[in-house]
N, C-alpha and C positions, 0 to 999 in steps of 0.2 A: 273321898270325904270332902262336902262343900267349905270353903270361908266366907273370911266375913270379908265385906269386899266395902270401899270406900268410895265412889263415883265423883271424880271433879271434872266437871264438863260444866261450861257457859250456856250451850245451845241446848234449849229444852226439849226438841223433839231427840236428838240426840242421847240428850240424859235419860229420856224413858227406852231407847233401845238401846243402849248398854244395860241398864235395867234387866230388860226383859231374855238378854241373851245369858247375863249373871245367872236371872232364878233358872233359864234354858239347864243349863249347865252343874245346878243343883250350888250354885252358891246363896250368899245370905248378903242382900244388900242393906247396909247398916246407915248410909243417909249417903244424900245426892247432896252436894253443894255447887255453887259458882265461881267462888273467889278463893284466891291465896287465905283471906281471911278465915275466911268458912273452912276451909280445909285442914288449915290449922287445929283448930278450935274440935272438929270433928273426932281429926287424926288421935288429938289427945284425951278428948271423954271415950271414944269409941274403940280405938286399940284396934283397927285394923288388919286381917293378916294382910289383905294387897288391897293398894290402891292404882284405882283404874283413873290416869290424871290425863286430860287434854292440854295437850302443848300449849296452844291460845287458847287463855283465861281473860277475861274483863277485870281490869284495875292493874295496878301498878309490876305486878310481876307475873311471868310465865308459869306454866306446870312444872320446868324446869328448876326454876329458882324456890319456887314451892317446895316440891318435891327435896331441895337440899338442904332448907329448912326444917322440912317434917324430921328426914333422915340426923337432925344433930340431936333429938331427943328420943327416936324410936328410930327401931331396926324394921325395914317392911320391904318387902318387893312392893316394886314399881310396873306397874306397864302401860305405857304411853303411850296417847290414841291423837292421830292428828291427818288434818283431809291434805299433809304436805309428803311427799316420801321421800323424801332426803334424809337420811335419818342421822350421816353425819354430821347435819350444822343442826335439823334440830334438835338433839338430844347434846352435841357436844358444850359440854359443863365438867369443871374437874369436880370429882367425886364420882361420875357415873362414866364407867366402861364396861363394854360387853364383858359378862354376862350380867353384871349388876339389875338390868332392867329387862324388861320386854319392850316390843314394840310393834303396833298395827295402825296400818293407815284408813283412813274409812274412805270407803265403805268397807268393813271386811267383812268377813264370814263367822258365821259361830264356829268353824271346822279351823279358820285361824287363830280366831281368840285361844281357842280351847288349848291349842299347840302350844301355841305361844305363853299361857298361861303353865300348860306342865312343863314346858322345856324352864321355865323362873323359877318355879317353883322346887322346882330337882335338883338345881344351879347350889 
């Protein structure tokens, strides 16, 4: 059964292929944003079930710090898309430990998202 999916990515070409691998995958992409701002603001009219967040965001905070934001008012999987694979320093934030999030470095596959998305979503 698809969700509703939240897209925060900076880069636009970017944002249209997570896009496109979402509807791939039979999800329902409920708005793209670029900023902690935006994200917020989405996260709270749109009720998300997961949001798809890139680590580097433009403006003042990461997907990270966003993302623990969103988390003090709404409960959501996370899965964090970032072109860095270190996935210890990028995602290391207290509140999030494995299994709390996903995580896929791009460029990835629709055959990893999708893993990666059931293994969060099972979690």
């Amino acid at each position: 059964m698809g969700k509703t999916i939240l897209i925060v990515e900076d880069q636009v070409i970017a944002a249209k292929y997570h896009q496109e691998v979402m509807q791939t995958l039979g999800h329902e992409v409920v708005e793209t944003v670029k900023t902690e701002h935006d994200a917020i603001r989405a996260a709270k009219s749109k009720r998300p079930n997961v949001i798809l967040m890139d680590i580097r965001l433009e403006g003042d905070h990461d997907g990270v710090e966003t993302a623990l934001r969103i988390k003090e008012f709404m409960g959501v999987d996370i899965v964090y898309v970032t072109a860095y694979g270190d996935k210890e320093s990028s995602v290391a934030a207290p509140g999030f430990q494995p299994p709390d999030y996903g995580y896929v470095v791009k460029p990835y596959s629709v055959d990893e998202l999708k893993v990666e998305f059931e293994r969060i979503l099972d979690s």
